[in-house]
N, C-alpha and C positions, 0 to 999 in steps of 0.2 A: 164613380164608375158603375155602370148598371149589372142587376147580376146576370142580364143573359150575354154578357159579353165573358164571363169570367167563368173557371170551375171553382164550383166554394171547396175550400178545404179546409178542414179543422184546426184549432190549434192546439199544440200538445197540452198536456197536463199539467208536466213538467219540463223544465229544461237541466238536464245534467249534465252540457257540454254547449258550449254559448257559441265555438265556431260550427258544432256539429247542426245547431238549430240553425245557423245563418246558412250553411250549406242545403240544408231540407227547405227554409223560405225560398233560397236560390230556385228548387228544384220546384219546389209548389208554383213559383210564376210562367219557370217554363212549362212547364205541362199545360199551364191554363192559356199561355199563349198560342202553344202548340197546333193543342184541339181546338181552340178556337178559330182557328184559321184553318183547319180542314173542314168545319163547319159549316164557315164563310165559302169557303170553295165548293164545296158539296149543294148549298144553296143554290151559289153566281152558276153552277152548270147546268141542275136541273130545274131550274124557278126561271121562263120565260116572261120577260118586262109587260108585253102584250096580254098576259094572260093571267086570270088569278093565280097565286103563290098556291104550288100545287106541293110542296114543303116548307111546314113551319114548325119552331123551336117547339116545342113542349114540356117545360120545367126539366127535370134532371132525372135520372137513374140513380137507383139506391147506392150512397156514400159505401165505397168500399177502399180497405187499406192494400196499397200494391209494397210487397217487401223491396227496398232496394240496399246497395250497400251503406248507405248511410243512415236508414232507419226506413219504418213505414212512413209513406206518403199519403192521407186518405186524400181523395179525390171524387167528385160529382160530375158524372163526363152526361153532356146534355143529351136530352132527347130530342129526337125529329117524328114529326108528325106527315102520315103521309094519308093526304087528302081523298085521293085515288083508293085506300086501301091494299096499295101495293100489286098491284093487279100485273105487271111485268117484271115485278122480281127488284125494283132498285129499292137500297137500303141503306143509310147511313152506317159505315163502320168506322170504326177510330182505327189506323195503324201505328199508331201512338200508344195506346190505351185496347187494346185488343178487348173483345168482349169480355173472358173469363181468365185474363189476365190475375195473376196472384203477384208474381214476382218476377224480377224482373230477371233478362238474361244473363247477367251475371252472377245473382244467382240462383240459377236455375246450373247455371255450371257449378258452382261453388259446392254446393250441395251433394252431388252424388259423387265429387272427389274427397269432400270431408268423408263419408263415408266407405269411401273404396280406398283411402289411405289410414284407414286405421280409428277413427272415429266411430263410437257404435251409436246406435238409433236413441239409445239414453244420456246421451253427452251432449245431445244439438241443441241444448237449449242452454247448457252453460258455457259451450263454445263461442255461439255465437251471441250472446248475451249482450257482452261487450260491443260487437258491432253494430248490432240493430236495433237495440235494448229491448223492451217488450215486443217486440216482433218475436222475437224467437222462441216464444211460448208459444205461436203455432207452429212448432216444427215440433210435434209431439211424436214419437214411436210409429202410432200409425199412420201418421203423414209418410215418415218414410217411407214404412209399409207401402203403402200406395205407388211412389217412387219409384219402389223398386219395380215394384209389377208394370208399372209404364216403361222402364228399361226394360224388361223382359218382352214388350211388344215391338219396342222399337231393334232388339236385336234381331228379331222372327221375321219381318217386315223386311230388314237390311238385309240379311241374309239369302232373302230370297229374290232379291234386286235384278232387274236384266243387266246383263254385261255385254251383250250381242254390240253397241256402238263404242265400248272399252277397246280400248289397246296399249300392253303394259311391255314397254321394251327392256326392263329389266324386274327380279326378283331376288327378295330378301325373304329366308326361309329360317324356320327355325320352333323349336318347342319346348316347353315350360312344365313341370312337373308339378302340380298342387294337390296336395291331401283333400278329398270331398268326405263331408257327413256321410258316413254307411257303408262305406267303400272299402272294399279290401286295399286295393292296391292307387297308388298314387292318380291321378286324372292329368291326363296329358294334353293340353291345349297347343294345336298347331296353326300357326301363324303364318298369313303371308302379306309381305307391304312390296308392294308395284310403284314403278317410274311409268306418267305416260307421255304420249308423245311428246306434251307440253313443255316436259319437266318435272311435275309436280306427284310428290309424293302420296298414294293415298294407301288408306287400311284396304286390304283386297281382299281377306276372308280370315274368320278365325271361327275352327273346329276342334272339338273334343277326337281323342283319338288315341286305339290302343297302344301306347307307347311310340315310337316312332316309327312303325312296323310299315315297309313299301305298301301292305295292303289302306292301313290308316289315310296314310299319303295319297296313295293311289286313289282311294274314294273324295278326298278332300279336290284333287285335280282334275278328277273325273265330273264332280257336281263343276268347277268354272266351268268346265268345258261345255256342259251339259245346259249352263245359262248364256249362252252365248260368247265366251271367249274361245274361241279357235285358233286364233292366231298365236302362234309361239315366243315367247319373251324368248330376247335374242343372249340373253345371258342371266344365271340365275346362280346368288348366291348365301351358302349356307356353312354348317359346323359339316364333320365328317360321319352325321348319322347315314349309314348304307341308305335306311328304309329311304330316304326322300331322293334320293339319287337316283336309286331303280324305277321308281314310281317315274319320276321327271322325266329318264329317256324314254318309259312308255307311253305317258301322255302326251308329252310333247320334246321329241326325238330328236330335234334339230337345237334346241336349244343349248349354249356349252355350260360348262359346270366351273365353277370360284368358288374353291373350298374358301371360307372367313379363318383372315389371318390373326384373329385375336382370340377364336377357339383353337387354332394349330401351334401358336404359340403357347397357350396355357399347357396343351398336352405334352409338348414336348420337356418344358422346364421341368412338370409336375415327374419325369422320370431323368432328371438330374439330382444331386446334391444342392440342399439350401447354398451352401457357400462356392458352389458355382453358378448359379440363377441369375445374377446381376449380369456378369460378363456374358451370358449365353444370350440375353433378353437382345442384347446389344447388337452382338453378330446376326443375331435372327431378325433385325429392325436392319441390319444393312444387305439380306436379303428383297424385302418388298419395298425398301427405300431406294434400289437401285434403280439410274434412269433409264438401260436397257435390259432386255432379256438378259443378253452377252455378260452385263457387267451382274445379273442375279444370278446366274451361272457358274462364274465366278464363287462368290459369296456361297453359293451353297455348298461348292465342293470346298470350300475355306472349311465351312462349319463341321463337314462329315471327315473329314481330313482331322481336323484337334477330338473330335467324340466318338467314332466311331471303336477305337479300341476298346476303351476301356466303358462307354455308355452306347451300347450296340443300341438299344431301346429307343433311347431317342433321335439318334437318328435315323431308327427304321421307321421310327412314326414321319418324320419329317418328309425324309422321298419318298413314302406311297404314295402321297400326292403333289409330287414334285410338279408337274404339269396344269394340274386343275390347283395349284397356288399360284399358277404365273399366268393363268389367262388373260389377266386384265390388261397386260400388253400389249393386246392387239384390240385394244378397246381408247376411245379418247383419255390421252393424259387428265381432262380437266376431269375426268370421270371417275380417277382410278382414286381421290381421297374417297368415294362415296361405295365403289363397289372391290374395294380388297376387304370388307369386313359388314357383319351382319349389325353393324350399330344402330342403324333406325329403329329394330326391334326391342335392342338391348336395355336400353335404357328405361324404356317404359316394362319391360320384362321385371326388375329393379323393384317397380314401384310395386308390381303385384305379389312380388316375393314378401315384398314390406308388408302387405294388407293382410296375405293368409296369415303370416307370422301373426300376428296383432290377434287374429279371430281364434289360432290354436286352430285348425281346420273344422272348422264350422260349416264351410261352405257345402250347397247341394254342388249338384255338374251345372243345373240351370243357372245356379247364381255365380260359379266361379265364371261360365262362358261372359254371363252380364257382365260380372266386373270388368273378366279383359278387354268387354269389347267397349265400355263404359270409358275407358282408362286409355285407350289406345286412338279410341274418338276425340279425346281430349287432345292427348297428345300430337295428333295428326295436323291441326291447327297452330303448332308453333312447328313443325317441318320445314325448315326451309326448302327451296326450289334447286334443284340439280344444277351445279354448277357447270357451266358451258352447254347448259340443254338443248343450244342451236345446232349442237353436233348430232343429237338424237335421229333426226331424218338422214344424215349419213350411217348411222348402225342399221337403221331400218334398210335402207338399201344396199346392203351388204357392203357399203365401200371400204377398202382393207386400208388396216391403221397398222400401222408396225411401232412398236416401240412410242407407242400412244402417237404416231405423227400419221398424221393423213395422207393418202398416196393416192395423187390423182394425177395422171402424166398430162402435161401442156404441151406443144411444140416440142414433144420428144423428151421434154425436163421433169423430174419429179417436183411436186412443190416441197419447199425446204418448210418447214415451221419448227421451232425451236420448240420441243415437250417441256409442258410445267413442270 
């Protein structure tokens, strides 16, 4: 085989893993077949038959090692020669082998979750050791370093994103308490993740903020507005902080309120007795498990009927928001496992709790924002899609759902649909 058909690649030094070396030869043939035929194609379009070859090959570009998760790959990706001196701008690129390609997307993820779940900047080489073997003697401290400050560009950038062609028909609210370097008082990062019309889950904004205070809020609602969302999420749901409530009906008025049934349920148990918490959890799951209004109506005065004598507490907490816990009944049933409770947040909330713990509060404000939004980026990409999202254009057009069933009269009939 001649070498201008191929990328040269080296051979290891060593092999300390004989399927992991047949894996990396696997890998070294595809690359070279890869780019070689984007080559080919790049020639066959701009090299007319008629006329001299106005691009030709010109031996290779300096051998460089690309990290992936099976070790480094080094690779020779060829050069093209342009006869013309380039005078209209066209240029051979690899999308294969990207110019200043290091490593690969995997990780390139890999990477700043190692580090934002608990891995410090002086562990990366014996973390990933094992994986990539000498590769991961370039993930020195200041590699990260660097990292991190490219997070820090790409959070500035995001955040400053147009939303003017956004449209988020429901919200997940909520905020995180983390200890920062220098800081008196704890740093409060407020969250918000959007449905849109799609279906599709995305991170919608995350702001530092003092405590959960309606003004925090209110600025954090105030800047979407300010980049182009106007239009009002038709249902927004969150824990029972006042501050984000107030702020909500001032910024966006029309929108209804779903207090999250797995922060209402925490408060409530937390002013019972341990050895009543099992049987309460229960009654309080056959409140928002019921399949109508009628029948959670029910259940509620069940619940305040056995506690109310003797644990007035709990269930004062419980009916303050007896109304704004049952909105989602006039919302699609297929909707209501995703909007009775703030869980898209939570879970990745979890992960950051884990990270500070790990650092002992190390963090500045700049770096804990990075992390959340580092972590929540991530996370966003395994989100699944809203289930029955072809009902989303019915919320948007206000058409009334009772008891999660669609009410649209035919020939005088209402349509029947049996609620999930």
């Amino acid at each position: 085989m001649r070498k201008d058909n191929v990328i040269e690649l080296k051979k290891p030094e060593t092999i300390n893993d004989l399927l992991t070396e047949v894996l990396r030869s696997g890998a070294r043939q595809l690359l070279a077949a890869a780019v070689n035929l984007e080559v080919k194609e790049f020639l066959a379009q701009h090299n007319r038959e008629d006329e001299t070859a106005r691009f030709v090959r010109n031996g290779y570009l300096p051998e460089r090692d690309i990290q992936t998760g099976i070790g480094n790959v080094a690779v020779e990706v060829p050069r093209i020669r342009d006869r013309t001196k380039g005078k209209d701008g066209i240029k051979f690129g690899s999308s294969v082998i990207p110019k200043y390609l290091r490593r690969s997307g995997n990780m390139n993820e890999l990477l700043p979750l190692l580090y934002l779940k608990g891995i410090s900047s002086n562990d990366f080489v014996d973390a990933l050791a094992p994986l990539v073997g000498d590769g991961a003697k370039n993930l020195s401290p200041g590699v990260i370093s660097r990292l991190k400050a490219a997070w820090e560009d790409e959070y500035k950038d995001w955040h400053k994103r147009d939303l003017s062609r956004k449209r988020y028909v429901y919200f997940w609210a909520d905020g995180i308490y983390l200890q920062a370097r220098m800081e008196d008082a704890a740093e409060c990062v407020l969250v918000i993740v959007g449905v849109t019309e799609q279906g599709e889950k995305e991170l919608l904004t995350i702001e530092a903020g003092h405590r959960e205070s309606k003004e925090s809020w209110l600025s954090v609602l105030q800047d979407l507005k300010n980049r182009g969302l106007k239009k009002a999420p038709k249902l927004a749901v969150g824990d029972g902080a006042l501050g984000f409530w107030g702020a909500l009906t001032e910024a966006y008025g029309k929108t209804r309120h779903q207090r999250c049934w797995f922060h209402k349920m925490g408060n409530v148990l937390d002013k019972l007795p341990k050895s009543m918490q099992a049987k309460a959890k229960s009654e309080l799951q056959e409140i928002w498990m019921s399949a109508t209004r009628e029948a959670a109506y029910k259940a509620f005065d069940n619940f305040v009927k056995i506690y109310e004598a003797k644990h007035f507490k709990a269930t004062e907490c419980l009916l303050k928001d007896k109304e704004e816990l049952l909105a989602f009944y006039d919302f699609p049933a297929e909707h209501w496992t995703h909007i009775r409770t703030s869980n898209p947040i939570e879970s990745t909330f979890a992960t950051v709790r884990h990270r500070t713990y790990k650092a002992k509060g190390c963090f500045s404000r700049t770096t804990i924002l990075t992390m959340v939004f580092k972590l929540c980026e991530s996370a966003q990409k395994r989100w699944n899609r809203l289930r029955g999202f072809n009902y989303l254009a019915d919320v948007i057009c206000d058409v009334k759902f009772t008891n999660g069933i669609r009410q649209i009269e035919e020939n005088g009939s209402v349509n029947e649909r049996v609620a999930a």
